[in-house]
ZAMARGU-4260 file (C-alpha; in steps of 0.2 Angstrom, whole numbers, plus 5000, padded with zeros to 4 digits):
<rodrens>
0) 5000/5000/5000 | 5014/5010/5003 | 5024/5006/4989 | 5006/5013/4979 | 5005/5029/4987
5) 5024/5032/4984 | 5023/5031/4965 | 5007/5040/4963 | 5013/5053/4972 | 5031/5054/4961
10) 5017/5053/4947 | 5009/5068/4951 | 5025/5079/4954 | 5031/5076/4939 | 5016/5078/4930
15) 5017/5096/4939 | 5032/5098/4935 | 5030/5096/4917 | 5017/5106/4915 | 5025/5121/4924
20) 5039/5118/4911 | 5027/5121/4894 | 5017/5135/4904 | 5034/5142/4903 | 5038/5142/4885
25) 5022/5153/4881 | 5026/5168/4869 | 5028/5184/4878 | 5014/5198/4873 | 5014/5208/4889
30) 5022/5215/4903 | 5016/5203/4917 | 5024/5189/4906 | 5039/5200/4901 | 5041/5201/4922
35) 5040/5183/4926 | 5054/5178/4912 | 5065/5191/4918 | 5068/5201/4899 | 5056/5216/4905
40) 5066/5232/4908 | 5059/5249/4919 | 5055/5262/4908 | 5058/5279/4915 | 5041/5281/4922
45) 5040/5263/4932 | 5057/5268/4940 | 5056/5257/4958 | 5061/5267/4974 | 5072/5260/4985
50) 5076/5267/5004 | 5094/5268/5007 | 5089/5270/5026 | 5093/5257/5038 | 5078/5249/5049
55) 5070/5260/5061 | 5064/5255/5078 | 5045/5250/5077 | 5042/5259/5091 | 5049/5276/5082
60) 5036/5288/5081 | 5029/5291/5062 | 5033/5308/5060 | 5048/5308/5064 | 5051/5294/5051
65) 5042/5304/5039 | 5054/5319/5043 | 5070/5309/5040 | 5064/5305/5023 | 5059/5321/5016
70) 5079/5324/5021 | 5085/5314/5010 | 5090/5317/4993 | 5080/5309/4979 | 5095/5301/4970
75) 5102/5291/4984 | 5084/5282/4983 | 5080/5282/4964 | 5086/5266/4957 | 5095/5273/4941
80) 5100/5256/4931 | 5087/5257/4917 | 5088/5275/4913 | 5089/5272/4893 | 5074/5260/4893
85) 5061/5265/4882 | 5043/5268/4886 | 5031/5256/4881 | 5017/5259/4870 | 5000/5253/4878
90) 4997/5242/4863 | 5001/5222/4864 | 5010/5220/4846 | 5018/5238/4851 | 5022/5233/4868
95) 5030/5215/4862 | 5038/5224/4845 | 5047/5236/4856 | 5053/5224/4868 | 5060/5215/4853
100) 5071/5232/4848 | 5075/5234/4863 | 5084/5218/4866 | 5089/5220/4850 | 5100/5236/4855
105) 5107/5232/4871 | 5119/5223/4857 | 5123/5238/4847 | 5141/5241/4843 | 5143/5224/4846
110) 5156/5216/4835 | 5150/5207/4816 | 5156/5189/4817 | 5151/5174/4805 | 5140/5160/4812
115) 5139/5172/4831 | 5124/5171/4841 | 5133/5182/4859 | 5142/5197/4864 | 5157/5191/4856
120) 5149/5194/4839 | 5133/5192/4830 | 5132/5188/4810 | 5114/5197/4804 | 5103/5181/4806
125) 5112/5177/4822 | 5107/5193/4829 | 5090/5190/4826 | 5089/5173/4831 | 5095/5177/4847
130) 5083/5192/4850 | 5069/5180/4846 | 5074/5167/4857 | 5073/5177/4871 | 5057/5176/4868
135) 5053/5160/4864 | 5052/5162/4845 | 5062/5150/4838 | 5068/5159/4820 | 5076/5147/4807
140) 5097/5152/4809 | 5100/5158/4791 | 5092/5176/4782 | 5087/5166/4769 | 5077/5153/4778
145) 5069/5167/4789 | 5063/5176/4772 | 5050/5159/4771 | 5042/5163/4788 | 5029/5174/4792
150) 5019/5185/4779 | 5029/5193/4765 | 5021/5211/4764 | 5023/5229/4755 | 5035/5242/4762
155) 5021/5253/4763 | 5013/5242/4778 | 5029/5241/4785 | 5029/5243/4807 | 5043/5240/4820
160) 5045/5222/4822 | 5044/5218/4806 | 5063/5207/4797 | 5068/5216/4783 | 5078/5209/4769
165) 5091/5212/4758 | 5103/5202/4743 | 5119/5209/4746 | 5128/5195/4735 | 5116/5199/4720
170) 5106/5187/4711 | 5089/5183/4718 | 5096/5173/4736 | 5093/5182/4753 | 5109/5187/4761
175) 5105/5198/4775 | 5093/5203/4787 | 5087/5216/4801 | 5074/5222/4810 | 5065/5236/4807
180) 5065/5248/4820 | 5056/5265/4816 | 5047/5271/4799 | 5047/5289/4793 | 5037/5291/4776
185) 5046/5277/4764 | 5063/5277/4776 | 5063/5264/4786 | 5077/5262/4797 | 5083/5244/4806
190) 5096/5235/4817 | 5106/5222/4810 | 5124/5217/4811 | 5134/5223/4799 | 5150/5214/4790
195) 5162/5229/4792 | 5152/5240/4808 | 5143/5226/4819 | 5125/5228/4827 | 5122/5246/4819
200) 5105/5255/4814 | 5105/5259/4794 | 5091/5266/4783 | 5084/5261/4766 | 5087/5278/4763
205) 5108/5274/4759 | 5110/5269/4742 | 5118/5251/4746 | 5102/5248/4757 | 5092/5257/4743
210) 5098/5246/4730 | 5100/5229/4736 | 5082/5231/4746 | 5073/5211/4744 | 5057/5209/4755
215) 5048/5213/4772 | 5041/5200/4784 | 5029/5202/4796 | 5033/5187/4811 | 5019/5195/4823
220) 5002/5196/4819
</rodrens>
């Protein structure tokens, strides 16, 4: 009887246990989920306040706790580590695309290395296959291959988010890809990692970009 209990028991952990683990993989579309997985950064406005003051005696009386703080000066208790995030739109796909860039950028001037996926150096595809992942989007690893996913779409419909591509061997085969970023009338500008300059922004706008311009794919609907 014993011996029956034991195992059903071991049964239901693990079945707990696997199913916290696929709960896990969910795609991330908002902040709460963003929190949990540990990728979310503080925009300015969601700064968290921190007291630098040691623990006061219980029995101190409240005003003369309240007294102490108004002392103080704000930056010794304004936590100060994400003060280049960006604001978040209220949006979902805004919120998620921005979240994208975002963790796109912490990598920029980052060096351009062939077949990188880290700091050490990123090739384009590598850059965004590791932006993805941390999201739990799993992006095939090569431009090329990433030009066959998602929804092919005009420029004119172009949004942040989207993988922009280019052939920059000629011929008709993909070669290199980046993320758009921001759109301004027909300029769109992206992050990518660049063969001579590394993770860099660029614009359709420069003539090389211009020129060897192939497709836009929207991954997020």
């Amino acid at each position: 009887m014993r011996k029956s209990i034991f195992i059903l028991v071991s049964f239901l952990f693990l079945a707990l246990t696997n199913f916290g683990y696929s709960q896990s993989k969910t795609i991330i579309t908002s902040k709460e989920l963003a929190v949990k997985k540990g990728v979310y950064s503080l925009p300015n406005n969601e700064k968290s306040i921190v007291s630098a003051t040691p623990k006061k005696n219980s029995e101190e009386p409240k005003r003369a706790k309240k007294k102490e703080t108004r002392k103080k000066d704000p930056e010794s208790i304004i936590n100060t580590k994400n003060a280049d995030d960006i604001i978040i739109e209220t949006d979902e796909t805004n919120y998620f695309a921005e979240q994208l860039i975002h963790n796109a950028s912490e990598n920029l001037g980052t060096r351009y290395r062939s077949g990188g996926t880290s700091t050490e150096g990123f090739d384009c595809s590598g850059l965004m296959f590791t932006t993805f992942k941390k999201f739990d989007i799993i992006l095939p690893r090569s431009s090329h291959e990433m030009a066959r996913i998602g929804k092919e779409i005009d420029a004119k419909e172009a949004k942040k988010g989207d993988l922009i591509f280019f052939k920059t061997f000629g011929g008709s085969r993909i070669s290199h890809v980046g993320m758009i970023t921001e759109v301004n009338g027909d300029e769109i500008k992206f992050i990518h990692s660049s063969t001579s300059l590394g993770v860099i922004v660029s614009s359709t706008t420069e003539s090389y970009y211009k020129r060897t311009f192939a497709q836009i794919n929207r991954i997020l609907e």
